[in-house]
N, C-alpha and C positions, 0 to 999 in steps of 0.2 A: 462537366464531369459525368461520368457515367458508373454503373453498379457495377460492385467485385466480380470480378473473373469466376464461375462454376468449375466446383472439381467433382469430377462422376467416380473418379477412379477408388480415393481412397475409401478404406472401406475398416467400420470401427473394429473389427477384430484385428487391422493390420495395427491400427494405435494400440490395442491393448498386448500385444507379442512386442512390439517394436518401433514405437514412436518416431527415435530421433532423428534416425534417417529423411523421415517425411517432412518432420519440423525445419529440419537445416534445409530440404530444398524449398520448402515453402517460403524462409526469410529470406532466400535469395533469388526468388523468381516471383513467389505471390503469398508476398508476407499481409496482406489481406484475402481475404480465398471464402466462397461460398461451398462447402461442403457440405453436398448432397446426403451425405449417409447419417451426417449428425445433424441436420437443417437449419445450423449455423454458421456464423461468419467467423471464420478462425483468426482473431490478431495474434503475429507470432514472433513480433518484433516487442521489445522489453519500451521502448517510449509510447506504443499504442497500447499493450495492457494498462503501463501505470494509468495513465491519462483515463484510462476508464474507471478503473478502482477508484480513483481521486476524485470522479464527477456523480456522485449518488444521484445528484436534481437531473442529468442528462442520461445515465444509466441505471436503471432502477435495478434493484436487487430482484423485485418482485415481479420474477419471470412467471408467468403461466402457463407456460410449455415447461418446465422441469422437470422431470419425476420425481424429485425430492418432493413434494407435499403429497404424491400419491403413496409413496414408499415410508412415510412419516405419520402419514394420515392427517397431519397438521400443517397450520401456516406457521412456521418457526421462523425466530429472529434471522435469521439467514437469507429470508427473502423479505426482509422489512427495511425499511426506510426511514431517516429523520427521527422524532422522539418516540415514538412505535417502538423502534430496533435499538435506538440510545434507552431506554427504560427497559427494555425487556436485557438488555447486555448488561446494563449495570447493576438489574437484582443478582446477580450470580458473579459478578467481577469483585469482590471483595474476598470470593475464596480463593482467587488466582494473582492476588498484588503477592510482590516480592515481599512482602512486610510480612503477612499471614503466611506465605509457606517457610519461610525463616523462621519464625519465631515455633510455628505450630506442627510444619509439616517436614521439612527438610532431614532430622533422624530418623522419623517414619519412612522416610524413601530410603536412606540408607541400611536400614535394619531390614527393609524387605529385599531390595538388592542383595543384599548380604545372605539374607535366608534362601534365597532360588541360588546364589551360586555357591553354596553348600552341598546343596547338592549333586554338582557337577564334583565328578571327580578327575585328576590328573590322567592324561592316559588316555583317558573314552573319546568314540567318535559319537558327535551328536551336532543334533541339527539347533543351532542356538536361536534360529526364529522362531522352533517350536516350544525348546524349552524355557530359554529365557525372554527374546526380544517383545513376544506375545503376554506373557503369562506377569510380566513383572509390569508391562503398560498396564494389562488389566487389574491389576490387585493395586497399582500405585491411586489410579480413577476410583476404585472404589469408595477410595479414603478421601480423596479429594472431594466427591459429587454427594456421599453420606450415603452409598448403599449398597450399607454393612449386609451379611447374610447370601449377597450377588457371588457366584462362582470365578473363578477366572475364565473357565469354560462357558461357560455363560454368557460373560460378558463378552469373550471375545468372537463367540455365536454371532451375539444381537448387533455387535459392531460391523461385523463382515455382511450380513443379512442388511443391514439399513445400507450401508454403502454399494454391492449391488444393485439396491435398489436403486439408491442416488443417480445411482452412473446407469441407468438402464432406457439409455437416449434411443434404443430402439424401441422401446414400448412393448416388450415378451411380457406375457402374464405371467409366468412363473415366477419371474423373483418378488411381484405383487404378492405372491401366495404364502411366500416366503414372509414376508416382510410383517403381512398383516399378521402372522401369528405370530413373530420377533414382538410385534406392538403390544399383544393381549398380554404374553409375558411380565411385558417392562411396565405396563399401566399397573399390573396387578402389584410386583413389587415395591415401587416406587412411590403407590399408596400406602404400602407398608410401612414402609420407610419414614416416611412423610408422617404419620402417627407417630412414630419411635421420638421422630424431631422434633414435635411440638412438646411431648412433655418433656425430653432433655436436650436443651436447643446446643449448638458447637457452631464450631467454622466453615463445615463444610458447603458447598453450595445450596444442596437442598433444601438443608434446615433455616441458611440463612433465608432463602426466598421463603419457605411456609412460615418462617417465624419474622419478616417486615411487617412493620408498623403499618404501610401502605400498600401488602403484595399486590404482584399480579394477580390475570386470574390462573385459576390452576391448572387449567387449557394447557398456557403456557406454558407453567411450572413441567409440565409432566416433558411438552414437547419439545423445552429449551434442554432438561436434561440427558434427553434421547440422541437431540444434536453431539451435546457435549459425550456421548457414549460411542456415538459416530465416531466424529473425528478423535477425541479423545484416547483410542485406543491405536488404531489405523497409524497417526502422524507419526509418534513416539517410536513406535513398532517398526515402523518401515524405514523414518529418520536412522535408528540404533542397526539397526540389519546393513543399511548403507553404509553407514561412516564404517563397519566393520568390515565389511567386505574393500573399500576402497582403502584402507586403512593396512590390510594383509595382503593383499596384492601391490601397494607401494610400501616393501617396508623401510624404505630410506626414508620417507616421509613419516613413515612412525617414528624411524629409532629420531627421528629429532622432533615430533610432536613432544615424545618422552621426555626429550633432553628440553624442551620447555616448557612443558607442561600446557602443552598448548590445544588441549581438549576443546575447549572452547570455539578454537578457529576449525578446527575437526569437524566439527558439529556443522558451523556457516559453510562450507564447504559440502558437505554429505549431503544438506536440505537444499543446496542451490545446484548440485551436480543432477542428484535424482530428487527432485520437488515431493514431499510426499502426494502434496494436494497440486494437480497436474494440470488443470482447467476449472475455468471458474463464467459461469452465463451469468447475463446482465440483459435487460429489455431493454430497447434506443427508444425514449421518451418525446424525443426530437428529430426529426429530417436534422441528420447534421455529417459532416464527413470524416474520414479516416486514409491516412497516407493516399490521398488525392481520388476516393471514390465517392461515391454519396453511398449514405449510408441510412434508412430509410425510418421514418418514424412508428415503430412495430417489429422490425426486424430485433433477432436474437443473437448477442455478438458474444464469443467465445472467448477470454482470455487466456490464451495459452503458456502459463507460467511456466510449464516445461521447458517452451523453446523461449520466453524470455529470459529465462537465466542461463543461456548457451546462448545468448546474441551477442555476434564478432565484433559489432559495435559498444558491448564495454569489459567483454570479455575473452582476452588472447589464449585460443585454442581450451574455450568452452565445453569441449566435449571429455576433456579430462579433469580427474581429481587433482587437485593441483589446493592443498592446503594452506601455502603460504602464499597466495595470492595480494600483492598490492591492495587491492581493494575487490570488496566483496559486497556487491552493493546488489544480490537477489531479490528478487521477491516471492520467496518463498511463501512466505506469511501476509501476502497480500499486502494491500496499504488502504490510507484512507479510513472512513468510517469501520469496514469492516476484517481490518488488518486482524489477524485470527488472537483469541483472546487467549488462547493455551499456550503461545507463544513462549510465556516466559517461564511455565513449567516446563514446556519442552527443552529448552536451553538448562532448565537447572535438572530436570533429572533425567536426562539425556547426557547431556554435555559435560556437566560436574561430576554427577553421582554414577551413573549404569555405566558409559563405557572407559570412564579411568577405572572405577572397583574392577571390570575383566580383566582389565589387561593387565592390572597389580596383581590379582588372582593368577591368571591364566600367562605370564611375560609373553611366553614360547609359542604361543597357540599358532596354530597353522590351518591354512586355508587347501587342501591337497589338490582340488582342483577347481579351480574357478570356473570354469565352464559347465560345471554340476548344477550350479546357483542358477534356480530361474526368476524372472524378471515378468511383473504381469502386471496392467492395469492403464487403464487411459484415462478417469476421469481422478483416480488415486494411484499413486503406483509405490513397487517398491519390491525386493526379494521375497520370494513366494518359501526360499529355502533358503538355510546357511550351515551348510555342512561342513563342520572343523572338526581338527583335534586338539585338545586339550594337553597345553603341558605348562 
């Protein structure tokens, strides 16, 4: 066997304008690919990411070319492995079980849904990524992570700042610049916070990790919740942006989501058409191969969840929103050890609560011109705008 075929051409601003294009010729000509710009091995076919995600011992998480630990200033659960990354995931998984946001959280999402579309009124043109898709992930996270006081402005700042950082595979200083004062922010509050929790402990993540019988250390604590502010805002955000725009441009496929209330499949559709989380790196621990090349022990291999959930092979004409799809088998949400843990808030206040309340609110809303909507991001992606009117 010999090593993946080198691609010089592509070039990361073309992913971040316009992926799918590249994705679709890459799984039919070199759906393994050495890509020069981002100094990884692009898998683009949906049975060589899973296979990666599923093997933690032969792909570590704990890549050292990332810039997520330079952009974070920490080594977060995200590039850990085995009980390291199952102990650091499970102090903060008890605020995200379906049981605790039912019982504790689920009216609180609805009363805040309910408060941000009050103040849309009938009639107006407005941009619903700015007003609502943005503004409602961030105040829902505050309640969920315990930090109370955090702006939605704020938060949705330090989210967007950590995530170019994340995604900033060319190594520019500036979003480093960025980032580290996104950090001074988030340590200073989150201390805050973290005092507020020990003398009145609750459900929410925070308080439950400074208030274990066994915590981690606080390293973590500060740097797990930073993760969670990351993605936490981004997924929801980009998730709701999408299913709405794909939603108003097929409205036969609404008026009979409507007619069965089938928000739900809305949702698996929106996250597997446009992936919020778009790529995900993994270190090769092992000399071992991939769709017949070797693949080398030290190389950085790239899962490209974008174009696995648009591959011909389990999915017929992938490249469209098509919500009553047979089977919907994405991976959006990753799999394996580190299948994303917000998963199942995303699905309940996403899918349940933010976009049935619009569209009950809003029936009539209109999308005027689809081609207004821009579209940006390669390592996260998703509507940068959503400009409707309201009726």
């Amino acid at each position: 066997m010999a090593l993946a075929p080198i691609d010089k051409d592509v070039r990361l601003d073309q992913l971040t304008l316009d992926p799918y294009p590249i994705y679709r010729r890459m799984r039919a000509e070199t759906p393994v690919v050495r890509v020069e710009s981002a100094n990884r091995t692009f898998l683009t076919k949906a049975a060589y990411t899973k296979r990666v995600k599923d093997d933690p011992d032969l792909f570590s998480s704990d890549d050292p070319h990332t810039p997520m630990q330079r952009a974070f200033n920490a080594h977060t659960l995200m590039r850990k492995d085995g009980d390291e990354h199952r102990r650091e995931r499970m102090a903060m998984q008890k605020a995200y079980t379906p049981k605790v946001i039912k019982s504790n959280w689920a009216q609180v999402y609805r009363d805040i849904t309910a408060t941000y579309l009050d103040r849309l009124k009938r009639g107006e043109a407005v941009d619903l990524y700015k007003e609502i898709c943005g503004p409602v992930s961030a105040r829902i996270l505050i309640h969920v992570l315990g930090l109370d006081g955090a702006t939605d402005e704020q938060m949705m700042r330090w989210s967007q700042n950590l995530i170019d950082g994340a995604g900033n595979f060319g190594w520019d200083p500036e979003p480093f610049v960025v980032t580290d004062r996104a950090n001074a922010e988030m340590d200073a509050h989150i201390e805050a916070c973290a005092a507020r929790h020990k003398a009145e402990p609750n459900d929410s993540a925070l308080s439950l990790m400074v208030n274990a019988a066994d915590p981690i250390p606080w390293s973590q604590i500060a740097a797990n919740i930073k993760i969670a502010i990351g993605g936490g805002i981004n997924e929801p955000r980009d998730a709701m942006a999408t299913i709405i725009y794909g939603l108003l441009t097929n409205p036969d496929q609404l008026e009979e989501v409507r007619r069965q209330e089938a928000w739900g499949a809305a949702f698996e559709e929106g996250v597997r058409w446009v992936a919020p989380i778009q790529a995900s790196s993994r270190l090769v621990m092992e000399d071992t191969e991939i769709g017949g090349y070797d693949i080398p022990k030290g190389d950085v291999v790239m899962t490209i969840q974008a174009s696995a959930n648009r591959d011909e092979e389990l999915f017929e004409d992938g490249e469209s929103f098509q919500v009553f799809r047979p089977k919907n088998l994405h991976q959006a949400f990753g799999s394996g050890p580190h299948h994303c843990a917000g998963a199942h808030i995303a699905r309940r206040t996403v899918g349940e609560i933010m976009i049935p309340a619009l569209f009950e609110r809003f029936p009539d809303m209109t999308l005027p011109d689809p081609s207004a909507v821009m579209w940006r991001g390669f390592g996260f992606r998703g509507p940068i705008n959503l400009p409707v009117v309201l009726n």
